[in-house]
C-alpha positions, 0 to 999 in steps of 0.5 A, a space after each residue: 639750233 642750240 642744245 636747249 632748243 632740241 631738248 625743249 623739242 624733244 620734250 613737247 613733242 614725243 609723248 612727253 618723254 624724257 629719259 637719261 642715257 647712262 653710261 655703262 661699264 664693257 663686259 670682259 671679252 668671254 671664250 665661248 666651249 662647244 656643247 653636245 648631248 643627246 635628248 631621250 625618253 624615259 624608255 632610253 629612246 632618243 626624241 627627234 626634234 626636240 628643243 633645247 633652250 639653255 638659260 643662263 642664271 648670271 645673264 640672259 645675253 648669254 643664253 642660246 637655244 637648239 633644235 636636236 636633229 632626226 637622231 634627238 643630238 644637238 650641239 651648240 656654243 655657251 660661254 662657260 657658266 650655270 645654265 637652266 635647261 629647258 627640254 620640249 617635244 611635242 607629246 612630252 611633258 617639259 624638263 628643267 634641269 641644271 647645268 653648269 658648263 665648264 669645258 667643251 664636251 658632251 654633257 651626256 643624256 637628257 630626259 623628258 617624260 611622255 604626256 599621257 594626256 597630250 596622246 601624241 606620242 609617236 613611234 621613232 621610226 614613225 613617218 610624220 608631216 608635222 613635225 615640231 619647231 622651235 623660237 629662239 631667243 638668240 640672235 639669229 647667225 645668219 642676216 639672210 638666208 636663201 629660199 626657193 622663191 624670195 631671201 628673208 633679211 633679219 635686221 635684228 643685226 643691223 645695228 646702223 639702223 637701231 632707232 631709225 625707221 623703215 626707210 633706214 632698214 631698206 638702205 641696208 638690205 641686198 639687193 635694195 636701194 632708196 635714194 634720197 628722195 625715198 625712192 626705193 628700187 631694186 636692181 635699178 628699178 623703182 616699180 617696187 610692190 609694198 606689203 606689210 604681212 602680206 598685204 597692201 597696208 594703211 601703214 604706208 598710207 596712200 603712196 609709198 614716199 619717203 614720208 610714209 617709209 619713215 613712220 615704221 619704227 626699224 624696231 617693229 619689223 621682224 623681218 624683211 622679204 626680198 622676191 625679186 621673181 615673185 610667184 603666181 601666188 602673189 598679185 603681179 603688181 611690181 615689175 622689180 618685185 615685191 618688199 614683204 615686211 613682216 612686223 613682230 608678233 610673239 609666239 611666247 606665252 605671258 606678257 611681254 614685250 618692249 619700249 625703246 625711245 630715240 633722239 636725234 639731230 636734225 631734230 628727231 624724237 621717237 617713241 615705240 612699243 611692242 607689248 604682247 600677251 599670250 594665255 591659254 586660247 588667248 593672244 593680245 598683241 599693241 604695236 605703237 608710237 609716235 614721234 618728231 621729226 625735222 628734215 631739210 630738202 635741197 635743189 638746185 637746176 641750172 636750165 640752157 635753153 636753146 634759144 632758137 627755138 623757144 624765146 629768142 632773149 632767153 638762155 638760162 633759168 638757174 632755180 635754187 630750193 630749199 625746203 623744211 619741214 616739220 613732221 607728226 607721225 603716230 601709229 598703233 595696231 592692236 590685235 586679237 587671236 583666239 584659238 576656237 580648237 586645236 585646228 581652228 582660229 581666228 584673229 581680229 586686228 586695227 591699225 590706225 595712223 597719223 601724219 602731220 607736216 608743215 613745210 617752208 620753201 623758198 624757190 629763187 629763179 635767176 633769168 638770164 636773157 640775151 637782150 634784156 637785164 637779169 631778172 630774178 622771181 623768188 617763189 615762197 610756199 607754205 604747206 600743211 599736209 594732214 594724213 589719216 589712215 585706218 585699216 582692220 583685218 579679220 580672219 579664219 584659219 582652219 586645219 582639216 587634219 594634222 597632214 597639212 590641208 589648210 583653209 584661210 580666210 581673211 577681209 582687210 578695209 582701208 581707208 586713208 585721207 589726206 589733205 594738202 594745203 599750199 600757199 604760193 607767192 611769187 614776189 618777182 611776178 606780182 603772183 599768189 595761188 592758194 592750192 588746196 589738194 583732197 584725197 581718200 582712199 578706199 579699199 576692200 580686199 577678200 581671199 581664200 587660200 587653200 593647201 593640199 598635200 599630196 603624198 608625202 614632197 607635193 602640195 597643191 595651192 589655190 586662191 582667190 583674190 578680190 581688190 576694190 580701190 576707189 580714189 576721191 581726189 579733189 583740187 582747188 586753185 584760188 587766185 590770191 590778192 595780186 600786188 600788180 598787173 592782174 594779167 600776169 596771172 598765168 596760173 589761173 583759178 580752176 577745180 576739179 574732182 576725179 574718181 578712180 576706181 579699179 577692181 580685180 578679181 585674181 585666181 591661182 593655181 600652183 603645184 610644188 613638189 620634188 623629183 630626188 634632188 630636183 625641186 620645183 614649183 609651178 604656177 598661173 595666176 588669172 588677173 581680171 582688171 577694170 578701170 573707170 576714171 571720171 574726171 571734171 574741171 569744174 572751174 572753168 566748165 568742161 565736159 567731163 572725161 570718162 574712161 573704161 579700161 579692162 584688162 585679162 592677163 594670164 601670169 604664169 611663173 615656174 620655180 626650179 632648184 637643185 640641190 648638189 648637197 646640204 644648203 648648195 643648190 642651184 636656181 631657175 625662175 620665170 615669172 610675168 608681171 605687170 606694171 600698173 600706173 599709180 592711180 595719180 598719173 591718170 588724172 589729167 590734171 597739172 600739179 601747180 605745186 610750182 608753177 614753172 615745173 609742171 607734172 600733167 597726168 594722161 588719162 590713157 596711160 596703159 601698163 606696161 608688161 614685164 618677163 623676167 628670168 633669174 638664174 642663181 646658185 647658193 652655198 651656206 656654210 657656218 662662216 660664209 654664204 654666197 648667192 650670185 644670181 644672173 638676172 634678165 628682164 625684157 619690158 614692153 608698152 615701157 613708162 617714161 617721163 616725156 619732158 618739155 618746155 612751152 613758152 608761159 602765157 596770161 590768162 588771155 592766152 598771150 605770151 608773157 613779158 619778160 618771157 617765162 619757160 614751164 617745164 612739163 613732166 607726162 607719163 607715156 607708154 613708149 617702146 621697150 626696156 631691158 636690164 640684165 646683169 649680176 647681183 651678188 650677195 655674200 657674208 663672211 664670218 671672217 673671225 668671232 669678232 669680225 662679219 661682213 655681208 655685201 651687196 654688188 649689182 652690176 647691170 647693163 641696160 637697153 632702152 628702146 623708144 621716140 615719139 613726136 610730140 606738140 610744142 610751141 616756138 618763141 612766138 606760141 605757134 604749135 611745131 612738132 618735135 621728137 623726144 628719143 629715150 634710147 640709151 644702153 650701157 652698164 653700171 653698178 649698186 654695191 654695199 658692204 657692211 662690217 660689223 665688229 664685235 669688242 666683247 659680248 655685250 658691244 658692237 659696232 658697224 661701219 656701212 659703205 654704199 656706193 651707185 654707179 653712173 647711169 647715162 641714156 640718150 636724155 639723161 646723164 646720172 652721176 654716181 653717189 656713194 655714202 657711209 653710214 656708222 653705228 655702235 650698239 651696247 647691251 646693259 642691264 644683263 641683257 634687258 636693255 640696249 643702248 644704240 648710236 647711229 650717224 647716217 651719211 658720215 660724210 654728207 655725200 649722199 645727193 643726186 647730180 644728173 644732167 637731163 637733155 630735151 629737145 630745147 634745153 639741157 637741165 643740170 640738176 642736184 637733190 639733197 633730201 636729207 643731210 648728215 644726221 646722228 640718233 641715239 636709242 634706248 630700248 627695253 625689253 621686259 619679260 623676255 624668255 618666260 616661255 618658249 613655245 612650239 609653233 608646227 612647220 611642216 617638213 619638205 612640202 612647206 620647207 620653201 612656202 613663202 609668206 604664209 597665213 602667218 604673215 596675213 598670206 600673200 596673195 
């Protein structure tokens, strides 16, 4: 694709936005001076916790904020220049005063007046829960930090994934891996729970692939949570954990916001924005945008049949693929806060999104018989998938006093729609097939959370939780002209409908307090589960298949950590969970999407249970952070994909000629699975112009299960056969990112991953590593930042494996995405004008996770 072609792309399809990228001259490299003051009353007694913002009048990049600690001191790094200075407590009346810095020191006092009218002034010896925070502007110095029960990554640093999506962010986070295909894992498993402030979320529409993953813009989310044990607080879906991203919402007054649009190859355009407005009791915030995007999917399977057993002339199938697709995505989310009083609020707040793709394939098989000439089918498909997903949220939030008993409340619907057309022609068999998939999704969810304190280190939560979901899916498969036999059709017309509908009802209960320096947090959470499922083929005419299944679990999870000293402790977890199947693998209808690999639903497919059990230990210091953690986690009623091979047959039922294989993929509950291992986090801060921050897991694994299952022999006759899951060994997932800094204003970062080897006793997975750069500029002092990525350097990052079944070996080789390079602009307007003093709440909330600030997780 030429020059000219990718702006005439970019032009019609993202918003119509065009915009030049300007080169910009470096900024020279500036030492920064460290500064220290006190903050006091006009009584000359010193204010605690009082924040400090330190503007700087040349250009705001240079500006930093602190928080003065328990004795009103503070200190901070500027680089030397005249500064505005904002003071703020709460019960004192704000103060600006000037300030030029010019060498390392103590600037001496400042002082602020208390507020008559606020009436919140407060002895300094006076105990308190509530005491003030503040919101800095500046970058924060730490990618993540360490809590109780969950780590917090911030991407605002992330400068190899500016411009880029959701999916391109979870590439970077410790402990996280996504691979080509979208998948994301953690510590090397997939059953990973999304929610996007705290709740399921239509953003990522009715499955989490690699579709949904990339309409979220990197630049819309201000944070990432990582629970790797999350507690009973949470919903006990996800064995591997829960991913908890928290899109951006300001806490400033005044308008604000900003716009930031991308271009990149393969053909990619984007366009976001994220405005909000604060005033008075009043907070309006838009999230939206839209864009473009190309992507090229590459396979290719080299299949060995043992021809004992299946067809006696037939010993390979080679299939090469490859796929491309033309993506529409657009989103936006609006919303309103209102203030009624001081302790209670309510907010409102719609999301909409859009998905639109087409894609083209061409799938070419290559048969090699024993007796017969080569022979060859090429299978060409023409897809269009139409996606729309609405959801809103409405809720309460209430504070009975200002010791930290709270009250929330919140609704959340959702619906999303999907449509799959495809057409399939297989010019080698004389076959066309017309699929036409439906899918809608209903849910409605309702909770209460409710805190207590109790005296001045303990708190009490409660909860309740209500999930009502409800799948439609419809299926239709339309037999198109044949160019020959008709009797080769061995895909035949049917349709079907199915209903899915799954309710739980969950209650919890957990307490957290501490003994000296021993914290710790305990909890049950009660889920009751019904599922019912009906399913009919219509054409041709069965009877309908129904089934109810209920389930109560009890979910216990005890958190314990134990600080040696400031920012060192050690930490001990449990928790339980549950591995619910995806509501797709219990419909037993088979996906023809190609006819010769086939993936049949199991209507009995039951969860699978999870105990896991962390034991880490933390240490923060100005330059470094190190958090290992030894992980262990035992799994029963284990999901594994049960493959197998069956001769094809026409629609009498009768082998075909030259004889065909299709190769079936179920989901079975089988035996047991157990991971262990060492997952290590760290960043190093070696100089002022050079950081690292690093992910290494190594792990073992244990997998445990055989069953007997139904084929068929060469000539279709039924015979029994043994499939064997076991397999044991270790393996490793490491990624090490460096950023170095030129100068103030530019940086650049280089990203290394790599995933170790896996083998078991039906696959040989072979390992992959890739290497990402990117570069990041500030320009129009500090308003603006000019951003260049290129993903998979070296155009490594494909799947290879080997997958044995009891009649044949499959080599196989997946490249969802080759090499590809984006640059953004982004602007950021009206950044600064105020600051304001959210509360947070001292010891008892020091490690909350989620919180009714992020839409609360349960």
């Amino acid at each position: 694709m030429n020059q000219t072609e990718i702006i005439n792309i970019f032009t019609k399809k993202a918003l119509g936005l065009t915009f030049v990228l300007s080169a910009a001259a470096f900024a020279f490299a500036q030492e920064k001076v460290n500064v220290s003051g006190t903050v006091v009353n006009d009584s000359s007694q010193t204010v605690p916790y009082a924040s400090v913002t330190f503007t700087n009048k040349e250009n705001k990049a240079l500006s930093d904020a602190a928080l003065a600690d328990e004795k009103g001191q503070y200190k901070l790094d500027l680089v030397p220049g005249i500064y505005d200075v904002t003071i703020e407590a709460v019960g004192y009346k704000k103060s600006l005063v000037n300030k030029q810095i010019t060498a390392p020191g103590n600037i001496g006092v400042l002082t602020i007046e208390p507020d008559e009218t606020a009436n919140l002034t407060a002895p300094k010896d006076q105990k308190t829960q509530e005491i003030q925070g503040i919101v800095l502007t500046a970058a924060s110095t730490k990618p993540y930090k360490v809590e109780l029960d969950k780590r917090t990554y911030d991407p605002s640093q992330d400068i190899v994934s500016k411009g880029g999506n959701l999916q391109d962010v979870l590439s970077n986070v410790p402990s996280v891996s996504v691979d080509t295909d979208g998948t994301v894992s953690m510590r090397g498993s997939s059953n990973v729970r999304f929610l996007i402030n705290g709740k399921p979320s239509a953003l990522l529409g009715i499955d989490d692939g690699a579709n949904a993953l990339q309409s979220i813009p990197a630049d819309q989310i201000e944070k990432i949570e990582v629970i790797t044990n999350p507690s009973s607080k949470f919903e006990a879906s996800g064995t591997a954990g829960i991913l908890n991203i928290i899109l951006k919402k300001t806490k400033k007054t005044g308008f604000n916001g900003s716009v930031i649009g991308t271009l990149g190859y393969l053909p990619q355009t984007n366009l976001n924005t994220n405005l909000n407005w604060r005033k008075g009791n009043f907070t309006w915030f838009l999230n939206g945008g839209g864009g473009y995007r190309e992507s090229k999917n590459t396979s290719r399977n080299n299949d060995y049949f043992n021809n004992a057993v299946l067809a006696d002339d037939l010993v390979q199938r080679d299939t090469n693929s490859e796929s491309k697709s033309k993506n529409n995505n657009y989103n936006a989310s609006a919303g309103i806060i209102y203030d009624i009083t001081d302790k209670t609020s309510v907010n409102a707040s719609g999301t909409v999104r859009t998905f639109e793709n087409e894609n083209f394939g061409n799938i070419d098989y290559g048969y090699t018989p024993l007796t017969n000439p080569f022979y060859t089918s090429t299978r060409k498909t023409t897809g269009r998938n139409n996606n729309l997903a609405f959801q809103g949220d409405f809720g309460l939030d209430h504070k009975f006093d200002d010791k930290g008993q709270n009250l929330s409340l919140s609704l959340s619907l959702q619906r999303n729609r999907s449509y799959n057309d495809t057409d399939i022609e297989d010019t080698g068999f004389s076959l066309k097939n017309i699929v036409n998939q439906y899918t809608l999704n209903k849910s409605f969810i309702a909770k209460a959370d409710y805190e207590l304190p109790v005296g001045e280190y303990s708190k009490l939560e409660a909860g309740y939780r209500l999930d009502i979901n409800n799948n439609t899916y419809s299926n239709d498969v339309l037999e198109g002209e044949l160019v020959e036999n008709p009797t080769l059709s061995y895909l035949a017309p049917y349709t079907y409908d199915a209903l899915y509908k799954e309710t739980f009802n969950a209650f919890y209960l957990q307490f957290k307090s501490k003994i000296g320096k021993l914290n710790y947090q305990l909890g049950l959470r009660d889920e009751i589960s019904t599922i019912d499922i009906n399913y009919q083929n219509l054409v041709p005419n069965e009877p309908a298949l129904n089934k109810t299944k209920n389930y109560n679990n009890l979910f216990p999870s005890v958190y314990l950590s134990y600080e040696i000293a400031k920012d060192n402790q050690f930490l001990l977890n449990y928790t339980r969970r549950i591995d619910r199947p995806r509501s797709f693998f219990m419909i037993p209808n088979p996906n023809y999407n190609d006819n010769q690999n086939i993936f049949d639903g199991n209507i009995d497919l039951n969860p699978s249970y999870v105990d896991s059990y962390e034991l880490g230990y933390s240490i923060s210091k100005k330059k470094f952070t190190i958090n290992p953690t030894l992980y262990y986690r035992h799994q029963t009623d284990d999901t594994k994909m049960l493959v197998y091979n069956i001769l094809a047959t026409d629609i009498d039922g009768d082998v075909l000629e030259p004889k065909r294989i299709e190769s079936h993929t179920k989901p079975i509950n089988l035996g047991t699975d157990d991971r262990f291992g060492l997952d290590l986090n760290f960043s190093w801060d070696a100089t002022s112009w050079m950081k690292f921050l690093g992910n290494v897991d190594v792990f073992g694994y244990n997998t445990k299960g055989s069953i007997l299952y139904d084929t068929f022999d060469r000539d279709n006759n039924p015979i029994q056969d043994v499939a064997n899951f076991e397999g044991k060994g270790f393996s490793t997932r490491a990624r090490l990112t460096s950023t170095f800094k030129v100068d103030k204003t530019f940086s650049f970062q280089l990203q290394g991953f790599y995933r170790g080897g896996q083998k078991s006793a039906y696959q040989d997975r072979k390992d992959m590593y890739a290497i990402n750069f990117g570069a990041s500029k500030t320009i129009w002092k500090g308003n603006g930042t000019l951003a260049f990525n290129v993903q998979d350097i070296f155009n490594t990052r494909a799947m290879r494996s080997t997958t044995y079944t009891a009649n044949s070996i499959r080599d196989s080789y997946m490249q969802w995405q080759p090499r590809q390079f984006t640059v953004s602009l982004t602007y950021r307007f009206k950044q600064g004008e105020k600051i304001e003093q959210p509360k947070r709440k001292k010891d008892i909330n020091s490690n909350a996770t989620g919180g009714d600030e992020q839409g609360g997780p349960m």
